[in-house]
C-alpha positions, 0 to 999 in steps of 0.5 A: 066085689069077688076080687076083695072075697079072694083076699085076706084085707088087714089094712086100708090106705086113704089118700088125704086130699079131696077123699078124707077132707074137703080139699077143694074147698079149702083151696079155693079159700086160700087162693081167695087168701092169696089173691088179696095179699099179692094184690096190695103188695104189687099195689104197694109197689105201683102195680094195681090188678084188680083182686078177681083178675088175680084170682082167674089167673091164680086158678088158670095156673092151678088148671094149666100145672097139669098140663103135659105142655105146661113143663112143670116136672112133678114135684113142681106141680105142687110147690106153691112157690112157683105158682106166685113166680108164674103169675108174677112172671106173666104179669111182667113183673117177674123182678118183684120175686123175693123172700116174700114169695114163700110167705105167701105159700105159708099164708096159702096152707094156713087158710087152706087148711082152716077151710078144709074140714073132713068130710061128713063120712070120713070119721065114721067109716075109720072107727068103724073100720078100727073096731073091725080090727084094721091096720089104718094108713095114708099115703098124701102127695108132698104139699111142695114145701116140706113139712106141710103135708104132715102139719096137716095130717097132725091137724086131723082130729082123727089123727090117732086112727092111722098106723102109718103116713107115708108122704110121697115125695117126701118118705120116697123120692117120687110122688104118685103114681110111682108105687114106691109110696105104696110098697112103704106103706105095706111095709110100716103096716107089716104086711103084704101089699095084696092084703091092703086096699087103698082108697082114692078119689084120683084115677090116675095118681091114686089107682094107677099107683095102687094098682102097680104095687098089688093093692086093691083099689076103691075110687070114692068118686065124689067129683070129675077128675081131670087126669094130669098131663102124661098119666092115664086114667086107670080101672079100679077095683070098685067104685064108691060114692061114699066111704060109708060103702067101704066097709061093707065091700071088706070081707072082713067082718068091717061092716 
């Protein structure tokens, strides 16, 4: 905590996914949504797979896109597109691609944010953290399809909270860990980036990035994280188990 006492903290940054809403959730519903739907299209086309072998693979492929041997490039890893061109291809059945390919990534995100409510300590440590005078932000990875991470955000109920939202991949040209998402948002919340803290659940993406832009860095371990392949795991500053404790490790009056 001494390293938060030698800074003047104005503004806190969150990522979005699995650190303010409950994302995990929300994608094992959409791909429950998903598997059903690519299952009566290739039945309709004289393929049949059984829904739960569809739903395995599905998720084979989500585990297997952070892989350093699965050669996807980094925006890759999050376009859902290529997951239904993966499974298709693996199937052999590669030549059914078409248009339908990316109503499907609709579908996806549409089931994936009604399963996907804020966490019970979400809202609470933000207002919270307003009422102490803070300069709130989020810094979210691109969803893959433009626009959708931000369909999300909007969706928040506390949505008016945030000064700024950066997403990555999107406002910059790389995702995290690249710092540049992170010198953005310092810039949009008018101050220095050693006067923000960000607040992650992801030890590479999350605060490895932070950490090369100059913020300090909270880790909100709700869940092992596996580290995507080629990235290295990184120390942050201090370690929480729920953003309730944020604002009481600020040395800014937040609690």
């Amino acid at each position: 905590m001494d390293a938060f006492s030698q800074r003047r903290i104005r503004g806190v940054v969150f990522d979005l996914d699995n650190t303010l809403i409950k994302s995990r959730q929300g994608s094992l519903h959409a791909l429950r949504t998903v598997s059903i739907i690519i299952g009566q299209h290739l039945k309709n086309n004289g393929h049949t797979f059984s829904r739960a072998g569809l739903l395995r693979r599905l998720w084979q492929i989500e585990r297997d896109r952070r892989a350093p041997e699965s050669g996807l490039v980094p925006r890759a890893l999050y376009d859902r597109d290529v997951w239904w061109k993966t499974l298709l291809k693996e199937l052999g059945i590669a030549k059914l691609q078409s248009p339908w390919i990316h109503r499907i990534t609709l579908r996806y995100w549409n089931a994936y944010m009604e399963a996907s409510p804020p966490f019970r300590d979400a809202e609470p440590t933000l207002r919270r953290l307003k009422r102490a005078g803070m300069r709130l932000a989020i810094v979210s990875d691109s969803d893959g399809t433009p626009g959708i991470k931000r369909t999300r955000i909007r969706r928040l109920p506390f949505r008016d909270l945030f000064d700024a939202v950066v997403v990555a991949g999107e406002d910059t040209p790389n995702v995290k860990p690249s710092k540049a998402p992170f010198l953005l948002t310092a810039g949009r919340l008018r101050m220095p980036t050693s006067q923000c803290v960000y607040v992650g659940d992801n030890p590479s993406t999350d605060v490895e990035g932070a950490k090369d832009a100059g913020m300090l860095t909270i880790l909100v371990k709700r869940h092992q994280y596996m580290v995507l392949g080629g990235l290295r795991a990184s120390r942050p500053t201090y370690q929480v188990r729920s953003l309730r404790e944020v604002p009481r490790i600020l040395p800014s009056g937040a609690a």
